[in-house]
C-alpha positions as CSV (number, residue, x, y, z in Angstrom):
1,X,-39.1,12.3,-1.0
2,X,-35.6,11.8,-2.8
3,X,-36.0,11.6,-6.6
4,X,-33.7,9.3,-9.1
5,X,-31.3,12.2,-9.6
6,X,-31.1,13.1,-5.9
7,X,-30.8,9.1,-4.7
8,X,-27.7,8.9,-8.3
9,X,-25.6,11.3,-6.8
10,X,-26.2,10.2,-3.3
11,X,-25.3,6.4,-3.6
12,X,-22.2,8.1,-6.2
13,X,-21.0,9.7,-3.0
14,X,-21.0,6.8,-0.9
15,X,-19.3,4.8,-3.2
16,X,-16.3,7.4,-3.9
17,X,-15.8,7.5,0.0
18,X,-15.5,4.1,0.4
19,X,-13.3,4.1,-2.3
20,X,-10.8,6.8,-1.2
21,X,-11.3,4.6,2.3
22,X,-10.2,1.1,0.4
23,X,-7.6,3.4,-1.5
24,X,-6.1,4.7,1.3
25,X,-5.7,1.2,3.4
26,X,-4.1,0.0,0.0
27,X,-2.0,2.6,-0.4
28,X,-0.9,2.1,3.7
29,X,0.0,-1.8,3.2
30,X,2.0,-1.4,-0.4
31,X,4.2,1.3,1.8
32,X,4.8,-0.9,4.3
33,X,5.8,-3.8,2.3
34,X,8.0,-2.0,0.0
35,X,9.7,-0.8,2.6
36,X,10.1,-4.0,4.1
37,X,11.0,-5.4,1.0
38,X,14.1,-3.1,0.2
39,X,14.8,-3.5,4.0
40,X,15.2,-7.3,3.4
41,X,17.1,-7.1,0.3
42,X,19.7,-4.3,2.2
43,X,20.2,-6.9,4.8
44,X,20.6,-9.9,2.3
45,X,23.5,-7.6,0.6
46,X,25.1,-6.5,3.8
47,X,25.0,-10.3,4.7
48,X,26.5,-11.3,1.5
49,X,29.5,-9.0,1.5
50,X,30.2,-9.8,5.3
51,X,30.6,-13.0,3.9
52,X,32.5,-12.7,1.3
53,X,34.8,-10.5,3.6
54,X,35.2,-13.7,5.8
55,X,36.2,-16.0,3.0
56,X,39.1,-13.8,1.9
């Protein structure tokens, strides 16, 4: 039989894991965005200055 203390710590340790779990995916998806981000802003400015090259 599990007593209160055991059952605490055991439920405590599920919860951190699926934290670190949820963390982790988080932490997968913000990389990819920001890096999609900085890839679309890279190609606005390369856009922007062929343009500009163009016009003169």
């Amino acid at each position: 039989m599990i007593n209160k203390d055991d059952q605490f710590w055991h439920d405590l340790n599920e919860r951190e894991e699926e934290w670190s779990y949820e963390k982790m995916e988080f932490d997968k998806k913000a990389h990819y965005y920001d890096g999609f981000d900085k890839g679309f802003v890279k190609g606005l400015s390369e856009i922007r200055t062929e343009s500009v090259k163009k016009i003169q």
